[in-house]
C-alpha positions in Angstrom: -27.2 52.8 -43.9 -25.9 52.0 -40.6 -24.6 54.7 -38.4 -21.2 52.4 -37.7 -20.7 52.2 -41.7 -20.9 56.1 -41.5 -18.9 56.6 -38.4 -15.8 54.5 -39.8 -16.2 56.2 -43.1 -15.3 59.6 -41.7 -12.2 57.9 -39.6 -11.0 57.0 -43.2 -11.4 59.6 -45.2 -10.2 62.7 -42.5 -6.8 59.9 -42.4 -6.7 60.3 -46.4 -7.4 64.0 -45.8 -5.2 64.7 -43.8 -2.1 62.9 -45.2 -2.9 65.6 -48.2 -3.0 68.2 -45.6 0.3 66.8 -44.7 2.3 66.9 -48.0 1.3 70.0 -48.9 2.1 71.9 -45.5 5.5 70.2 -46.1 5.8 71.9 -49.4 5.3 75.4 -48.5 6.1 76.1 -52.1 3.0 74.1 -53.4 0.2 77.1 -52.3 -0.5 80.3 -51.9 -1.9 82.8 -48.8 -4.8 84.8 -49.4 -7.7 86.5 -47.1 -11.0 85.8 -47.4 -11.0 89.0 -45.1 -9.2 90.7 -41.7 -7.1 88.0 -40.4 -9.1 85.2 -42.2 -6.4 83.3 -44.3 -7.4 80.8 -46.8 -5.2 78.5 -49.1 -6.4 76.3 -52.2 -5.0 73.4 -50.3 -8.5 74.5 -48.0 -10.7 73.7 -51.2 -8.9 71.0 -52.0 -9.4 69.2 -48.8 -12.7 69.9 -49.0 -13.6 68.3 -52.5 -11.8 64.8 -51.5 -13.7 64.9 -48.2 -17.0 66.2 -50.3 -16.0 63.5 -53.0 -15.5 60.6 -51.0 -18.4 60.7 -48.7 -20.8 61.7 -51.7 -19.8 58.4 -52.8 -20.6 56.0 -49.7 -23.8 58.2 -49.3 -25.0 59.7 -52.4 -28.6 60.7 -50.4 -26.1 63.0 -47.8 -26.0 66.6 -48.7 -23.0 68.9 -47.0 -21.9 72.1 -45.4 -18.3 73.0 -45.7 -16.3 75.8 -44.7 -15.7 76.5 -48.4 -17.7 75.1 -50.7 -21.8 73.9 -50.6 -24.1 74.7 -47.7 -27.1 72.6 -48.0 -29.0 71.6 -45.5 -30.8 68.4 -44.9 -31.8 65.4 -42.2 -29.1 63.9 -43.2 -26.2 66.5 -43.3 -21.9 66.1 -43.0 -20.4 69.4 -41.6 -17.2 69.6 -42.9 -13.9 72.0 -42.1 -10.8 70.7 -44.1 -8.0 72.8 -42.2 -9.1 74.2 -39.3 -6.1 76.6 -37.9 -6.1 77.9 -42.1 -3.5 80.9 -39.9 -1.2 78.3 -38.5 -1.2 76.2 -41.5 -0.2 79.0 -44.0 2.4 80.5 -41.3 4.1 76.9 -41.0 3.0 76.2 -37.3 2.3 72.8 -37.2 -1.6 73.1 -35.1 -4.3 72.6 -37.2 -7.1 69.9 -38.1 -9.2 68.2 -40.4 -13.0 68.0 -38.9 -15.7 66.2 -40.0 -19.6 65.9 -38.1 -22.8 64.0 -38.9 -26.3 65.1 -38.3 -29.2 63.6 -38.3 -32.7 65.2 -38.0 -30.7 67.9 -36.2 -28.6 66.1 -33.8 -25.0 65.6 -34.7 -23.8 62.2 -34.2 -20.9 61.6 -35.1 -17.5 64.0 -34.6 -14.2 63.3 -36.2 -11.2 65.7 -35.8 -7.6 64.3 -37.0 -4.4 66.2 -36.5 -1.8 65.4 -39.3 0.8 66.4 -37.9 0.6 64.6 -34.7 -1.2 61.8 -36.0 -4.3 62.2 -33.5 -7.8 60.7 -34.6 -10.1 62.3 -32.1 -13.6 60.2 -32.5 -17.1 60.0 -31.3 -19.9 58.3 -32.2 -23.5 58.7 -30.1 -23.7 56.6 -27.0 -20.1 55.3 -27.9 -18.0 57.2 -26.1 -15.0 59.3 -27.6 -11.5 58.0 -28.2 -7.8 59.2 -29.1 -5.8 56.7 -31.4 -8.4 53.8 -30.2 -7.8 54.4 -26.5 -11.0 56.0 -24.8 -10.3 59.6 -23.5 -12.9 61.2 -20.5 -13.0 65.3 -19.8 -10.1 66.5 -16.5 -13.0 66.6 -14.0 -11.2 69.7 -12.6 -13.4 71.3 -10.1 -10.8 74.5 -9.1 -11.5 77.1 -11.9 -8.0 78.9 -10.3 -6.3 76.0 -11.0 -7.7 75.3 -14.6 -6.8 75.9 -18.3 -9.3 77.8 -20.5 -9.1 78.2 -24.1 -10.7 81.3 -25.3 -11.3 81.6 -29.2 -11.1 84.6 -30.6 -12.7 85.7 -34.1 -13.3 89.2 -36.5 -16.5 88.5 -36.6 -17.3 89.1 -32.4 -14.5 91.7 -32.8 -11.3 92.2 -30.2 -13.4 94.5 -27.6 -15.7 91.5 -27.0 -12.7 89.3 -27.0 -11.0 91.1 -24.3 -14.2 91.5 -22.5 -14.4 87.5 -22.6 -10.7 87.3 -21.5 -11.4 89.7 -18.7 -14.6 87.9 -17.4 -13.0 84.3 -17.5 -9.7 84.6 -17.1 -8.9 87.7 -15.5 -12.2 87.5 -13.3 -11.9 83.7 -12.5 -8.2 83.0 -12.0 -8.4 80.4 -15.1 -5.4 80.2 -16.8 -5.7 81.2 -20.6 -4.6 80.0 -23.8 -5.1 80.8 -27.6 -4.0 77.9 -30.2 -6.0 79.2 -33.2 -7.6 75.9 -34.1 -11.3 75.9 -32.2 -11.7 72.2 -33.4 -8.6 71.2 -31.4 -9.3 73.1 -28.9 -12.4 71.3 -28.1 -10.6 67.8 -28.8 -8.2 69.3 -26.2 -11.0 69.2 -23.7 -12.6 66.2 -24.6 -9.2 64.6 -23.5 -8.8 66.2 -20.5 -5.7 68.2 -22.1 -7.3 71.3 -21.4 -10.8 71.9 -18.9 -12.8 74.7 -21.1 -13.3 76.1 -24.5 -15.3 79.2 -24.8 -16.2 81.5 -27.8 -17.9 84.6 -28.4 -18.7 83.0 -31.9 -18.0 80.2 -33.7 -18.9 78.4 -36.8 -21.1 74.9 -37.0 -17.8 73.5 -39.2 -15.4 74.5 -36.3 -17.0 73.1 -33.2 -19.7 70.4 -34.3 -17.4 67.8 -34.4 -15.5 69.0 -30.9 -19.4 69.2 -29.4 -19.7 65.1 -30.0 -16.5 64.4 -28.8 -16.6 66.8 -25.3 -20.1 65.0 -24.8 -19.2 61.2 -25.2 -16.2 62.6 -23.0 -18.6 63.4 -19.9 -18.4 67.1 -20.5 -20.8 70.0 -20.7 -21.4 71.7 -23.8 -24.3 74.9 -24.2 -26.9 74.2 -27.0 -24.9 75.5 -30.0 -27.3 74.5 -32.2 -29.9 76.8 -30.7 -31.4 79.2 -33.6 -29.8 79.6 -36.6 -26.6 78.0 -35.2 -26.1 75.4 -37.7 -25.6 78.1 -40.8 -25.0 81.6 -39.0 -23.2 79.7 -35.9 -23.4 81.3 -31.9 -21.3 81.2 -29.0 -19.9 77.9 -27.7 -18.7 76.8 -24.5 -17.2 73.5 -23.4 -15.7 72.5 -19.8 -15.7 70.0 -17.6 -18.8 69.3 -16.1 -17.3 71.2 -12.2 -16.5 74.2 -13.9 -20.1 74.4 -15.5 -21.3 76.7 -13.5 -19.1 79.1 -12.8 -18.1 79.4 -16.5 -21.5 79.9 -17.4 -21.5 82.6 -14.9 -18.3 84.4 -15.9 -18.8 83.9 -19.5 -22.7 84.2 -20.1 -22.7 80.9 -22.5 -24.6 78.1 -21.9 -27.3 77.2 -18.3 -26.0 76.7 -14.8 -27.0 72.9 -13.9 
């Protein structure tokens, strides 16, 4: 099937998605919070998200297999990597930052990235040799070359734990001069650099369903992104960093993610 038919699939069904996504985080009433562990929130609107995605792609490509942030993980050649909200915290707590992502692989390489904020009503796309795009209109990395002068989301998880955290902050911000930020949602964050809103995302760890989808996008956007995929990334995930290609190296440097070019 043709990789065109596949990439405006997804732009479809994350819209669909994410108008659900939409209703229910206007209806606070509609769900309930739980934890899947320390600070790890988790709604049924999450699984729910996930089956229409699941659902709707199974049907366009029946031969596809999926891993989702909460339901299957299988593996394949041909394999859609799938987080329904990502920013579950923000959703649940009513702040209005959080994203639908969607990625295609194939034979290992992923493809395709689509990441659409409901709220705002962004489609963030990327297709292979393509380009990325916001809303239509093609979007290209900051091209910042001052680190002192740039902004550097830093992601923080339970899994790395807060001393590595702080040890990241230190090194890249502290260390560098880079201004920092924390939005909770790695999937915008990335689509944040991709279009030049912010110059770096970086990540102690991070899951293939958060960042796969930002990795096509920063990259059809001219910017660096280390080999995330490296190991066992694709099911146990690894550390990520994304920047503007001028702030390569000394990122690298000052976070240990990713080769100096």
């Amino acid at each position: 099937m043709p990789a065109d038919f596949r990439f405006t699939s997804a732009q479809a069904v994350a819209r669909e998605a994410g108008q659900l996504i939409r209703r229910r985080f206007q209806d606070k009433s509609s769900f309930k919070l739980s934890f899947k562990g320390h600070q790890d929130y988790l709604t049924e609107v999450d699984g729910e998200v996930e089956e229409l995605v699941v659902s709707r792609l199974r049907a366009l490509f029946p031969e596809d297999t999926f891993i989702g942030e909460e339901g299957e993980r299988k593996e394949s050649a041909s394999v859609w990597v799938i987080d329904p909200i990502d920013g579950t915290a923000n959703f649940a707590r009513g702040i209005a930052h959080f994203c639908i992502s969607i990625a295609y692989l194939l034979a290992g390489k992923p493809l395709i990235g689509v990441i659409y904020d409901p709220m705002r009503d962004e489609l963030f796309c990327a297709a292979e040799g393509d380009g990325a795009s916001l809303n239509g209109e093609p979007i290209k990395v900051s091209g910042l070359a001052d680190i002192r002068s740039s902004t550097v989301e830093i992601g923080w998880n339970n899994r790395s734990g807060m001393p590595a955290f702080l040890a990241l902050v230190d090194k890249v911000a502290v260390g560098s001069g880079a201004g920092m930020i924390r939005s909770a949602s790695g999937a915008l964050g990335m689509a944040y650099v991709a279009a030049g809103r912010i110059d770096a995302y970086v990540e102690n760890h991070i899951n293939a369903w958060d960042v796969l989808a930002g990795l096509v996008l920063v990259r059809e956007a001219g910017g660096y992104v280390s080999d995330f995929l490296a190991g066992d990334g694709l099911t146990k995930g690894n550390p990520v960093l994304a920047c503007t290609p001028k702030l390569r190296n000394v990122l690298v440097k000052a976070s240990g993610i990713g080769k100096v070019g």
